[in-house]
C-alpha positions, -999 to +999 in steps of 0.1 A: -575+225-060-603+215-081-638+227-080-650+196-067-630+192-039-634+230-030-672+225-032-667+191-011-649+211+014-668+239+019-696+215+024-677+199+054-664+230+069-700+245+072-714+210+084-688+214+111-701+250+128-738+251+141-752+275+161-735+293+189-733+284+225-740+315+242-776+320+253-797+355+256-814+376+232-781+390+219-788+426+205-824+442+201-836+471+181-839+489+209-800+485+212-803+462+245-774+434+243-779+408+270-765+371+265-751+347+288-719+318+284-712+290+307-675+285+306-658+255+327-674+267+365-678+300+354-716+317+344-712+346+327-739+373+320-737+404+297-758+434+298-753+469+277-784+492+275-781+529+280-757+537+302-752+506+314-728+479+304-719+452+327-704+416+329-717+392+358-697+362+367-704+338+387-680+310+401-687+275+411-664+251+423-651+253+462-640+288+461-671+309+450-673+342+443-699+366+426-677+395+400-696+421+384-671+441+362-680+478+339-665+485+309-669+529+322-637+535+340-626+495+338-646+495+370-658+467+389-669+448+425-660+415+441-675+393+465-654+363+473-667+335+494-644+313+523-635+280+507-665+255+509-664+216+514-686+205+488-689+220+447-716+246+448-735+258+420-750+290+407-779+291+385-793+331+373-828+335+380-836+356+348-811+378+331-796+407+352-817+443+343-802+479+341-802+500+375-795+542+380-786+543+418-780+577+436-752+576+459-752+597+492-746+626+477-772+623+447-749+612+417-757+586+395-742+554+398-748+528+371-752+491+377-777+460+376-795+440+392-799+405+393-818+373+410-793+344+411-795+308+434-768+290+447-766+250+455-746+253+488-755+246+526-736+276+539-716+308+525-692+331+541-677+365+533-642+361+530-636+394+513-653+423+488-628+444+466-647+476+448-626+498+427-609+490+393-606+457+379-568+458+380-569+458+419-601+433+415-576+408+390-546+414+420-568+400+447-579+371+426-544+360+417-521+367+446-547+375+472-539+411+480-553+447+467-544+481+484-554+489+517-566+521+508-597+509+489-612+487+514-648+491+521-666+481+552-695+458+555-730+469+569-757+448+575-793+459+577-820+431+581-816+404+552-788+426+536-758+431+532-736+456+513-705+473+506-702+510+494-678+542+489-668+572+470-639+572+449-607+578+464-608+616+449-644+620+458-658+609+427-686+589+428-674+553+433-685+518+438-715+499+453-724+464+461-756+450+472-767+413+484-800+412+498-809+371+513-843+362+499-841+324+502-818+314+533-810+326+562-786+356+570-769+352+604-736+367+623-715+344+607-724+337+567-755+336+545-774+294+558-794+277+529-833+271+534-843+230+541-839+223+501-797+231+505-805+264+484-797+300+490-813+329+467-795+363+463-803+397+447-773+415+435-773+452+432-735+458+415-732+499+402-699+520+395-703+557+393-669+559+361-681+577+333-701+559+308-687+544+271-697+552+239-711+519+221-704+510+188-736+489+176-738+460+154-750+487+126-719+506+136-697+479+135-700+452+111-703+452+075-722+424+056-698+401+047-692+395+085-706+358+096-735+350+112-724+337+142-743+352+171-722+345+199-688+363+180-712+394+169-727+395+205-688+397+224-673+422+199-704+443+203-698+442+243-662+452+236-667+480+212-671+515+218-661+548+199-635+560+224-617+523+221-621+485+215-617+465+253-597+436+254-618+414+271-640+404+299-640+399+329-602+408+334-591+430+307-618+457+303-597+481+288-575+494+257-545+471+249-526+485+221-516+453+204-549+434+213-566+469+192-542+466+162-542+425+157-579+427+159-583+450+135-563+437+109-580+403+114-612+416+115-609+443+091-626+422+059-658+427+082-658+458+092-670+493+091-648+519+082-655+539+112-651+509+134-616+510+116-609+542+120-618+542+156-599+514+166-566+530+150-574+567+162-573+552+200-539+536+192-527+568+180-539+588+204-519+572+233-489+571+215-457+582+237-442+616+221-411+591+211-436+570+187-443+542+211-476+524+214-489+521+242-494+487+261-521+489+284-541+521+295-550+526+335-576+544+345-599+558+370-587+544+410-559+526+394-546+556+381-554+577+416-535+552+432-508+544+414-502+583+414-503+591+447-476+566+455-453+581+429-466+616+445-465+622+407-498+654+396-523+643+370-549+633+390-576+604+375-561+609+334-553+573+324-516+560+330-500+545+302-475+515+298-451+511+272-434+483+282-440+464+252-422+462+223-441+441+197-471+463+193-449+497+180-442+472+150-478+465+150-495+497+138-475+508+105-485+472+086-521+476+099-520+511+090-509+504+057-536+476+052-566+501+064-548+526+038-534+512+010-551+477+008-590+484+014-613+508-009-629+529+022-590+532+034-577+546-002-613+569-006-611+582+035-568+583+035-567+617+032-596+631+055-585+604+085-545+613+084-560+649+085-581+640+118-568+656+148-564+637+184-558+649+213-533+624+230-534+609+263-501+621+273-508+658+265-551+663+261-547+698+258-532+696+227-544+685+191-526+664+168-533+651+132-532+614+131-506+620+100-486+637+123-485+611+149-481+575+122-447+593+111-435+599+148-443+559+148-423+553+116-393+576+132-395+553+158-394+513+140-365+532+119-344+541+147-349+506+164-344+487+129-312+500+123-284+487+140-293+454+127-296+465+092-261+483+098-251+451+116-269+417+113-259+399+143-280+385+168-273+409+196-284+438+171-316+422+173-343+445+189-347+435+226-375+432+253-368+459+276-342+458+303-356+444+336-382+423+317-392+389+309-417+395+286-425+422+260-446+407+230-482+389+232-468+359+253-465+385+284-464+365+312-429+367+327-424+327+316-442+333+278-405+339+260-389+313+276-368+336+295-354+348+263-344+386+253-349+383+212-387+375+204-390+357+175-418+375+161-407+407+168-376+402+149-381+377+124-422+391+113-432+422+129-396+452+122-393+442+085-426+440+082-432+473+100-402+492+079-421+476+046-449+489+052-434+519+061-420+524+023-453+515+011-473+544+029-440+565+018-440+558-018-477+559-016-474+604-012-500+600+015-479+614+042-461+641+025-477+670+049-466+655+077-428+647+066-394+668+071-367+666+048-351+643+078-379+618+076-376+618+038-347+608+037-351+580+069-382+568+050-364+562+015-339+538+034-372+517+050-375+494+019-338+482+016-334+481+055-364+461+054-347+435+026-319+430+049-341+419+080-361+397+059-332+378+047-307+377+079-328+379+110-350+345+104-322+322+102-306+337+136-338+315+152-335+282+132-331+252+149-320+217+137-321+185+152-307+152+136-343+129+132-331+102+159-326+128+187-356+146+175-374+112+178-362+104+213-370+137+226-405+131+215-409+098+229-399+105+262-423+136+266-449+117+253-442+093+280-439+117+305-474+136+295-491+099+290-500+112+257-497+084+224-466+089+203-474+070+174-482+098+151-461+126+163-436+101+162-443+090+123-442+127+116-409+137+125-396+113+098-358+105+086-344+140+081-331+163+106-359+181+121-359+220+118-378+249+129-378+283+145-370+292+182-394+309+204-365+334+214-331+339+215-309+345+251-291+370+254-255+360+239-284+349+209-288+313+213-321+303+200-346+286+230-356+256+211-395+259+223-419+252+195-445+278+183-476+294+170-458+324+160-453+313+124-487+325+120-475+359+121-447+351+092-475+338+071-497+366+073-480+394+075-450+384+050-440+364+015-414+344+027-397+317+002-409+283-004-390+269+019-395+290+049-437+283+040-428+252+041-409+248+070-433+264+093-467+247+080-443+215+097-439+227+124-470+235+133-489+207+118-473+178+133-491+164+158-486+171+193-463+162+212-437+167+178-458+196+167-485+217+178-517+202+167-543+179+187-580+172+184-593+205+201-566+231+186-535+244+175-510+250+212-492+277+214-461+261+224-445+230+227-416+224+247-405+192+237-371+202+227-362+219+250-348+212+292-367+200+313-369+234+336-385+248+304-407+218+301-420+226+340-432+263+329-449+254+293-473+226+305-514+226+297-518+249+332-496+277+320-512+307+305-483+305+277-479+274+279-491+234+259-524+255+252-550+268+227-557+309+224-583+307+199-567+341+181-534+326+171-556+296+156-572+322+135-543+344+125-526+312+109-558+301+093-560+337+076-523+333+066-527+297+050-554+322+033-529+347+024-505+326+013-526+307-009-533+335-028-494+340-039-485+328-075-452+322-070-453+294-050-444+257-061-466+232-065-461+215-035-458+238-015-493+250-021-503+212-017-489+209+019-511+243+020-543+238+013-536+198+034-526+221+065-557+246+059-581+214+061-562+203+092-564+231+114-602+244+104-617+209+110-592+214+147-614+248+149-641+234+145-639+213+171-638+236+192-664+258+189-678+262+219-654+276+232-640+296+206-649+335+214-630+327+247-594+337+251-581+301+254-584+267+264-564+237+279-573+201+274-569+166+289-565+138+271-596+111+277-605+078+259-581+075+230-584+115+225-577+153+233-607+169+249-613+204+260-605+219+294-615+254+301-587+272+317-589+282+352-613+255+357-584+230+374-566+241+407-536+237+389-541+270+364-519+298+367-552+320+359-585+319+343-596+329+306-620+355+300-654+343+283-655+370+262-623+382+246-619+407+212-592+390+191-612+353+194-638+370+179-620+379+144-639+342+127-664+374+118-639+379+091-618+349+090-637+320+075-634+284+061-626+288+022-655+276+001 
């Protein structure tokens, strides 16, 4: 690329991202963090000062409901509303402020409080949840939470309120509605002659406080300056773990930690590093496993009392996963091998002793517990590399449906082989493996059996490289390709023209989401190649192949106006076409992350000299293509995704959750959509 054209499009690119959408005063020097995003019919408020740190929602529509959700103990309250006949509205009166509350028995319970209004005639209580956000996320979806964790409603005056102890005793949960415009009567909450009611909320959870992780903390100064990214990842980040994101996901997900971190690492500190990987390690299983998700607090009271299984409140961990114990060894080995601070602080973090979730009173050195992860990708990577068929493949779990980032039980397509597990994340995993080998770096921590495991990683890796990618490749002759498009382009009432021009005179080829179980590739189109891109060097020809198939334009590829989708099912039955539309959390959509992660591996891949000329052509054209499709959708970007409907000759944004017809809702603030820290448009 010349320098003209690189100067012309950094020009473009900058022209195309203003200022933030979130509103508030973002972070102080005092350390206060308070800002506010309006997402679809959902107003969402974030506070974190002292021991407080707390996400208000607010939901419009015909189904309203006020959340308040804590990042201590993945805590939070609920106050759904009885369906309504009319939209209402909420509007917050001034952001919420910090509150120390005393429960009955004098313990501190941490909270705010908060003046909000609402445009509707009438309200009634249909139902409060208090206890952890899991149960609060249950109730929301299928409309039921455990019994034991109801809490009664008193009334006193103009207020009412829901309160209790934790189910061990511990102090628990508390939520407060006091009527200061409106009526409160036996029945519901009645607006004043102007058709609006006003509400103070006092919302406070008594789980043990976080440790944040400022912005001084956090980011380094090569990070952007975009205020609304810097404001979520500085809600989500605290020294014990990074949270996954808000209002839903409060919590420590193992592979949300370790793709964030590798995204973002450019950008940040190396004890933000470092903290992020010591709270993967420390919840590894004894086998090497990373953990999934972490419960905590009631969830994990409850969930062990029904399993009459001892352990009291310590966190529960899943490991039903399989894509994230791939994960950690190449971000490992990028922390380590690939950054300054990682090569300078190797030696004194491997040394660093955890003690792990599974056994606390024990101490561990992180060393220690990397190789019991490398034992592990070894032992799964090597019947394939004994054996390269497509049943020696690594499989989701038995009794699954799901087991890498598309986790919802219809993400894989109801496959059992996971394209990126197999085809990116094991070779990648046993490469990096005989990097951080060969490196000498974990010597201390290695038996003669692990020697000699490790020094088979690099050719083991070589053979999954070359034979597991073509296992998932798909061809279709250009005229059935063609009709296929035409006739979902029909169906979606989407134009064809393009998509249609695309797809061209050869046969068209890509990679399968999956394979079934007798390893027949699921012909779904993907985002996945972003993974292959960034974590790998694949040949021309496999580069080239995948910028195709994500570039074309929808409904032939994965591009539109507003963003890269996920997945495209276009080629695939028409049962599978039913479970990947726009309203499917897996499905025809946009997760802001996976338009990152292939932006940063056009990045990496442009900075190979071995590939041909047009290759890096078709490139640097598909770079343009999907950072002027980012910026197109900015305002939504630091949310976890977005569907879209397509209006006047184009495809517009739809926030998900906003239509009926949504399997779920996104979360406003979410950690891996905030990586554009790091990942920028090239200048």
């Amino acid at each position: 690329m010349t320098r003209y054209v690189r100067a012309l499009l950094a020009i473009t690119f900058l022209a195309l991202f203003p200022a933030a959408h979130a509103q508030g005063d973002g972070s102080d020097a005092s350390g206060r963090l308070s800002y506010q995003v309006s997402e679809g019919q959902n107003l969402n408020a974030f506070l974190r000062e002292g021991n407080v740190a707390a996400h208000l929602l607010l939901r419009s529509g015909r189904d309203p409901r006020i959340v308040v959700a804590f990042p201590a103990g993945n805590s939070g309250v609920g106050l759904w509303f009885e369906r309504v006949p009319c939209e209402v509205s909420w509007r917050l009166e001034g952001a919420p402020e910090p509150i120390t509350l005393a429960d009955r028995a004098g313990r501190p319970l941490y909270g705010i409080v908060a003046r909000v209004t609402v445009a509707a005639p009438r309200l009634a209580v249909r139902q409060a949840v208090l206890s952890n956000v899991r149960f609060l996320r249950d109730y929301q979806a299928v409309g039921t939470f455990p019994t034991e964790v109801v809490a009664p409603m008193r009334r006193r005056g103009r207020t009412f309120s829901f309160s209790r102890d934790r189910l061990d005793g511990a102090p628990g949960y508390l939520l407060t509605v006091t009527v200061v415009r409106g009526r409160l009567t036996r029945t519901g909450i009645v607006a004043d002659g102007d058709g609006e009611i006003g509400l103070e909320i006092r919302a406070a959870s008594g789980d043990r406080p976080l440790t944040p992780l400022d912005e001084r903390d956090l980011l380094n100064d090569r990070a952007a300056p975009d205020q609304s990214a810097r404001d979520t990842l500085s809600f989500l980040s605290y020294r014990e773990k990074f949270l996954a994101g808000s209002w839903r996901f409060n919590t420590y997900f193992g592979r949300d930690t370790l793709m964030s971190l590798r995204l973002l690492m450019p950008a940040l500190q190396p004890d933000a590093v470092e903290a992020g990987l010591g709270s993967v390690l420390s919840r590894l299983a004894p086998t090497g496993e990373v953990a999934h998700e972490e419960g905590l607090s009631e969830f994990a009271l409850v969930e062990r009392q029904r399993h009459s299984e001892p352990g009291g409140d310590a966190a529960t961990l899943d490991y039903g996963m399989i894509d994230d114990d791939f994960m950690l060894a190449p971000v490992m080995a990028s922390y380590l091998l690939d950054t300054a601070d990682g090569r300078a602080r190797a030696g004194a973090f491997l040394d660093q002793r955890f003690a792990p979730e599974s056994n606390p009173r024990s101490s561990v050195s992180a060393g220690a517990m990397l190789v019991a992860n490398l034992r592990f990708v070894i032992a799964q990577a090597r019947p394939f590399a004994a054996n390269p068929e497509a049943t020696s493949l690594v499989s989701i779990k038995p009794g699954r449906m799901s087991g890498n980032w598309r986790d919802s039980d219809e993400g894989l397509g109801r496959g059992r082989f996971a394209y990126d597990v197999n085809a990116v994340f094991v070779p990648a995993a046993l490469a990096a493996a005989d990097r951080l080998f060969r490196a000498g770096m974990l010597d201390p921590y290695l038996t003669s059996a692990d020697r000699a495991a490790l020094g088979e990683a690099g050719r083991m890796a070589s053979v999954w490289r070359r034979r597991a990618p073509p296992l998932f490749t798909v061809s279709l002759p250009s005229a059935e390709a063609r009709a296929a498009v035409a006739r979902y382009a029909e169906q979606l009432r989407v134009p064809a023209d393009a998509a249609l021009a695309s797809v061209g005179q050869r046969p068209l080829t890509f990679h399968a989401l999956s394979l079934d179980e007798h390893g027949v590739p699921i012909p779904i189109l993907h985002s996945d190649e972003g993974f292959a891109l960034l974590f790998g060097a694949p040949p021309p020809e496999y580069v080239d192949m995948a910028v195709a198939a994500t570039m074309r334009p929808f409904p032939a590829g994965l591009m539109t106006d507003i963003g890269l989708l996920v997945a495209n099912p276009v080629f695939a039955d028409g049962d599978a076409q039913a479970r990947f539309t726009r309203n499917h959390y897996h499905g025809a959509v946009v997760w802001s992350w996976q338009q990152a992660m292939l932006a940063a591996g056009y990045e990496r891949q442009l900075a190979r000299t071995d590939l041909p000329a047009g290759t890096r052509r078709r490139l640097v054209e598909a770079q343009t293509a999907l950072w002027r499709a980012i910026a197109e959708s900015r305002v939504v970007r630091s949310s976890e995704l977005w569907s879209w409907n397509y209006q006047d000759g184009r495809y517009r944004v739809a926030p998900f959750g906003a239509s009926s017809a949504d399997v779920d809702e996104s979360n406003a603030a979410q950690l891996w959509s905030t990586v554009y820290l790091s990942v920028q448009p090239p200048r």
